[in-house]
C-alpha positions in Angstrom: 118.8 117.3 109.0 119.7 115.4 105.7 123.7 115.4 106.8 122.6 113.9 110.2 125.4 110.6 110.1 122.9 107.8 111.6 120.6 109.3 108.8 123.1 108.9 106.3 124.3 105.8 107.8 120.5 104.5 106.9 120.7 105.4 103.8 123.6 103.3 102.9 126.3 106.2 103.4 128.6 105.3 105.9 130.4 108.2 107.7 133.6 108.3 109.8 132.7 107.4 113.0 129.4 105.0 114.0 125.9 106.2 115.1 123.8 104.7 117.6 120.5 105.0 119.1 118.8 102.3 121.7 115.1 100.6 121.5 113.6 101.4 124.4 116.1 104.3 125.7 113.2 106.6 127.0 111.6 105.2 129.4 111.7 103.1 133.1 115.7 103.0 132.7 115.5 107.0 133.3 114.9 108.2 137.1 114.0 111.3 135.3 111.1 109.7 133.7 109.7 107.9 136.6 110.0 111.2 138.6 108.0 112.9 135.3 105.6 109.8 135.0 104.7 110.0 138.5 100.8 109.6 138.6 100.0 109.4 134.9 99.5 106.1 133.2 101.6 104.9 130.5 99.0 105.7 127.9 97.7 108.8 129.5 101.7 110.3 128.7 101.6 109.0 125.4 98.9 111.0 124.5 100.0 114.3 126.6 102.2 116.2 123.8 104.3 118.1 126.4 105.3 115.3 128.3 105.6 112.7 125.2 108.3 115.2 123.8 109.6 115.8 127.0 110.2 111.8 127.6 111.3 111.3 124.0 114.1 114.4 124.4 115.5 113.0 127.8 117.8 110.2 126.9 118.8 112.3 123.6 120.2 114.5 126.3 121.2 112.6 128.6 122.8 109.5 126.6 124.2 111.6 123.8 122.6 109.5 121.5 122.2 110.1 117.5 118.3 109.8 117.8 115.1 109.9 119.0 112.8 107.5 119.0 109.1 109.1 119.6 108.0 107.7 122.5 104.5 105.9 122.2 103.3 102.4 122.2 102.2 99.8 119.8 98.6 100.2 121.1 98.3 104.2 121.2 96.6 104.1 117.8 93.9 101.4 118.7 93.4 103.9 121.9 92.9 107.0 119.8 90.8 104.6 117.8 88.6 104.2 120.3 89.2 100.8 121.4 89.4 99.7 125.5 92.9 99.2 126.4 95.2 99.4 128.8 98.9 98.6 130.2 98.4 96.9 133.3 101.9 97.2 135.2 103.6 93.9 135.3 101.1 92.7 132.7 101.7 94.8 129.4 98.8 95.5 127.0 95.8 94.5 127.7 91.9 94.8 125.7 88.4 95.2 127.2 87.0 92.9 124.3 89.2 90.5 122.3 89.1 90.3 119.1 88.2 86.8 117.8 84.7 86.6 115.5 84.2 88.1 112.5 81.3 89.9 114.9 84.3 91.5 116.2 86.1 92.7 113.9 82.8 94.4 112.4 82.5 96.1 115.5 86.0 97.7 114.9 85.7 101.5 114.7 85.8 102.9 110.9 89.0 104.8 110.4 88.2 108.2 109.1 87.9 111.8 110.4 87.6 110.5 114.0 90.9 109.3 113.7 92.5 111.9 112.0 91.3 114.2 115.0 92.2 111.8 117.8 95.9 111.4 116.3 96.4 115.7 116.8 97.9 114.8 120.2 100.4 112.9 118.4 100.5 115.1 116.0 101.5 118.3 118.2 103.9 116.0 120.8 106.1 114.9 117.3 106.4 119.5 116.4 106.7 119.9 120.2 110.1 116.9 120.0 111.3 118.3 116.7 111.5 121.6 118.1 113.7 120.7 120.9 116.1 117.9 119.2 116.7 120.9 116.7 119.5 119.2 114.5 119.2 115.4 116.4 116.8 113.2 114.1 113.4 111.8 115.5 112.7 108.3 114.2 109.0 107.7 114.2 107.5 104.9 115.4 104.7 102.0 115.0 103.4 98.5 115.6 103.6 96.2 112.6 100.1 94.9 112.0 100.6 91.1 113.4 101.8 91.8 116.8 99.2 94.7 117.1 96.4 92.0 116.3 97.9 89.6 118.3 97.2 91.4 121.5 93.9 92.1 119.9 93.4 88.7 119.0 95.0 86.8 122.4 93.5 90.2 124.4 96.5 90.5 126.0 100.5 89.0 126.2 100.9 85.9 125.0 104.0 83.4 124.9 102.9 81.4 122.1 100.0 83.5 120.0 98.1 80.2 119.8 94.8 82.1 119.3 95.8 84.9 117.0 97.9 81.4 114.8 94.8 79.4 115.0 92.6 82.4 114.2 95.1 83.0 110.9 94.6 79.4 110.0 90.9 78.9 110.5 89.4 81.8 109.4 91.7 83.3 107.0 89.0 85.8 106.0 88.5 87.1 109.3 91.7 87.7 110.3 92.7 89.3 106.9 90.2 92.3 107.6 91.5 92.1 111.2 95.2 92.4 110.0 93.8 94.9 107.3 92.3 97.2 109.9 95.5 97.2 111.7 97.6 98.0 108.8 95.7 101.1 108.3 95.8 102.1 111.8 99.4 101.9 111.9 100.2 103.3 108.6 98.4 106.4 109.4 99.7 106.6 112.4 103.6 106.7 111.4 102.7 109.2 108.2 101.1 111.7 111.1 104.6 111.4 112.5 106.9 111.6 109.3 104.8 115.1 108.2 105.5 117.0 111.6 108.7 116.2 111.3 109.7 112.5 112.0 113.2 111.8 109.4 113.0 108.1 109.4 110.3 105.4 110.6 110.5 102.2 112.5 108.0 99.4 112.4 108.3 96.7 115.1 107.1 93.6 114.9 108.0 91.9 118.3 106.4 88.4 118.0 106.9 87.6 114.2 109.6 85.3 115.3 107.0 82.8 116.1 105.8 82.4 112.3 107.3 80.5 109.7 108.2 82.1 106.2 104.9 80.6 104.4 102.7 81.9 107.3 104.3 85.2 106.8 104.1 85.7 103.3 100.8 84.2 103.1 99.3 86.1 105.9 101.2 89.0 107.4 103.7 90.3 105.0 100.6 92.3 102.7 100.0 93.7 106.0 103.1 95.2 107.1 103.8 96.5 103.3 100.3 97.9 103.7 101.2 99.5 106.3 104.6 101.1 105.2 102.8 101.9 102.1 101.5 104.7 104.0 105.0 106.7 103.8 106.9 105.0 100.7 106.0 108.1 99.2 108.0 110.0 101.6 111.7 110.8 101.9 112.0 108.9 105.0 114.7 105.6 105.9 112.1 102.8 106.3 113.4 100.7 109.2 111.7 96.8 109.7 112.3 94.9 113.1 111.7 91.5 114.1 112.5 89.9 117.8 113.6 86.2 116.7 113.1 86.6 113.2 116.3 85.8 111.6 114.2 83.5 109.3 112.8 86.6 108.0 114.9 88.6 107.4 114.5 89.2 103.4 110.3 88.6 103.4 110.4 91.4 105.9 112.7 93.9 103.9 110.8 92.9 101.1 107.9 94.3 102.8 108.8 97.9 101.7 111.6 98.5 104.7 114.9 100.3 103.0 116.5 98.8 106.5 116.9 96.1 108.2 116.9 95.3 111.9 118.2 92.4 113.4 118.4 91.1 116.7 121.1 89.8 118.9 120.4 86.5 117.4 122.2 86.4 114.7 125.8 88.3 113.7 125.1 91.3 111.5 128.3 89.8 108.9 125.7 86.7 108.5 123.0 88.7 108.1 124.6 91.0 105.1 125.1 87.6 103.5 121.1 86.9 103.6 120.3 90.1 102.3 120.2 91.5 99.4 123.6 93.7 98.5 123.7 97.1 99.8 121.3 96.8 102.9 121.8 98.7 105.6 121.8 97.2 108.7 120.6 98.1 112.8 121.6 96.3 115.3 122.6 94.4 117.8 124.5 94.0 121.3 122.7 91.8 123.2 121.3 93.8 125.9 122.5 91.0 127.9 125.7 92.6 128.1 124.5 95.8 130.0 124.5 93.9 133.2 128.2 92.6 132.5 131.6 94.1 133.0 132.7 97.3 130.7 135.5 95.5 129.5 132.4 92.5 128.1 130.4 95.2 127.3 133.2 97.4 124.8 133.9 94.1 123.7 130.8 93.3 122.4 130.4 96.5 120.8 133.9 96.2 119.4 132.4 92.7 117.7 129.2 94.3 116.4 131.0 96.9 114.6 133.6 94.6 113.1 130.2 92.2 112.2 128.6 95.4 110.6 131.5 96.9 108.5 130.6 95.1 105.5 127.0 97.1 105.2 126.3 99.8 103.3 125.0 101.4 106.2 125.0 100.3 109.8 123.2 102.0 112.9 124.5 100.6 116.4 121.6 99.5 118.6 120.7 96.9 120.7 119.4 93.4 119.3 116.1 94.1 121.3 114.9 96.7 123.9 116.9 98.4 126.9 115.4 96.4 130.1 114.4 98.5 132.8 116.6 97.4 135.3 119.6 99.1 133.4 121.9 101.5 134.7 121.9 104.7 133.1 125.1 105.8 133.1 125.8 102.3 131.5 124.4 103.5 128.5 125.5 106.9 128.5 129.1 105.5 128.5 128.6 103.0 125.7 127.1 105.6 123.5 130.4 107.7 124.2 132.7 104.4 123.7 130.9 103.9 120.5 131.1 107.7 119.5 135.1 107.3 120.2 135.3 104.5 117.2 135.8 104.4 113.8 133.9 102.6 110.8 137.1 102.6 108.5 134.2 103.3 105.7 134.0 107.0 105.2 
């Protein structure tokens, strides 16, 4: 698995032609897994090993891409926790009991043995995907502590995080044992992963963008290295990504990540010139461009790989998620465009 090219690319080794998976590939995009999904809540699959493997295999073999990404959600570990929750349709994440007093967070389930058993599920689902990608890498996956306590915090999606900001602001205390709780919860959850067989991690951290860097650093950054902590002791590409967060971009790497992702914000060539020498890079056509013309679309693939050939390693991927409404075979011919290419590196 170590020769895999999208794991060499992220480890800085660039090989001849470029690698590419996409966030959010399994999933509603796939008439195969609406047709599998059919009657079982989001979390319910999640938490179902056969059918988790089955719905993290199917764009692997359908798309042709270089990856896997282990298909879960940020809120599975709270779940298996023990914590009410659920993914209303049209709604997102949403929690029985926010998560706003220091009452609360008391109340917050201790993380031993009862975890370690209810993450099996997991556990078996990553053997059952390992087994079937055979030589394909599976990239595990978590929830980077301040989004995770966000929905905690704000009990649901939120535009502007005003409760979970003011909560970080005002009670410092009480949101550092939230954040702390979180860290842990996600940290375990990607090690489970990485030993059954997971070859590189990512942590997403979808609404950092709306920090600024002394917010960060002062109050989520500990968190999310806390969290990677948890597998810095493993072989494994550590992968960091941020929706909005170009203003991050070196206090997140710095929080333990060996990669960086970057959205379709800001140019990958600009990027390399924030971060430290010898990054490697993932990212970014703007999914935007799926619902455009082929010629826009190889265009803008063209443009991310010229903006990435300056990295020491660079995984193609989309600057954020793939949105439902995308045509399949959209995808499944930009992965074969992309596969066509050449970095000029190797």
């Amino acid at each position: 698995m170590a020769d895999a090219s999208l794991l060499q690319e992220l480890r800085g080794v660039r090989t001849a032609t470029p690698s590419v998976w996409f966030m959010r590939q399994a999933g509603r995009s796939l008439p195969e897994y609406r047709e599998l999904r059919e009657g079982t809540t989001m979390l319910d699959a999640c938490v179902r090993p056969d059918m988790a493997a089955e719905i993290t295999v199917q764009p692997v073999r359908r798309h042709r891409v270089d990856a896997g990404i282990f298909f879960s959600d940020i809120v599975v570990p709270a779940r298996q926790a023990g914590l009410a929750v659920e993914i209303r349709p049209g709604v997102g994440p949403v929690f029985e009991h926010p998560i706003r007093t220091a009452a609360d967070v008391d109340a917050l389930p201790a993380l031993g043995d009862d975890y370690e058993a209810a993450l099996e599920p997991i556990r078996e689902a990553v053997r059952l995907t390992v087994a079937e990608l055979g030589t394909t890498p599976l990239i595990g996956f978590a929830g980077a502590p301040f989004t995770v306590a966000s929905y905690m915090v704000e009990g649901g999606p939120s535009r502007d995080h005003l409760r979970t900001r003011a909560l970080m602001r005002s009670q410092p205390e009480v949101w550092a044992r939230l954040a702390a709780w979180v860290s842990e919860l996600s940290g375990r959850f990607l090690r489970a992963q990485v030993l059954e067989g997971a070859s590189a991690v990512q942590l997403f951290d979808s609404w950092v963008g709306a920090l600024g860097a002394e917010q960060y650093l002062a109050h989520v950054q500990p968190h999310s290295a806390a969290a990677l902590a948890h597998v810095a002791d493993l072989p494994v590409p550590r992968i960091h990504f941020g929706v909005g967060a170009a203003h991050l971009l070196t206090e997140m790497l710095d929080a333990g990540a060996t990669v960086m992702g970057v959205d379709h914000r800001l140019r990958l060539d600009r990027a390399l010139e924030i971060l430290p020498a010898g990054t490697p890079v993932q990212g970014n056509i703007d999914p935007a461009v799926l619902f455009t013309s082929e010629q826009a679309r190889f265009a803008e693939a063209r443009d991310v790989l010229a903006a990435g050939a300056g990295a020491s390693g660079h995984v193609v991927n989309l600057g954020h998620g793939v949105p439902p409404e995308t045509d399949p075979q959209v995808l499944t011919d930009l992965v074969s465009f992309l596969h066509e290419q050449e970095t000029g590196r190797a």
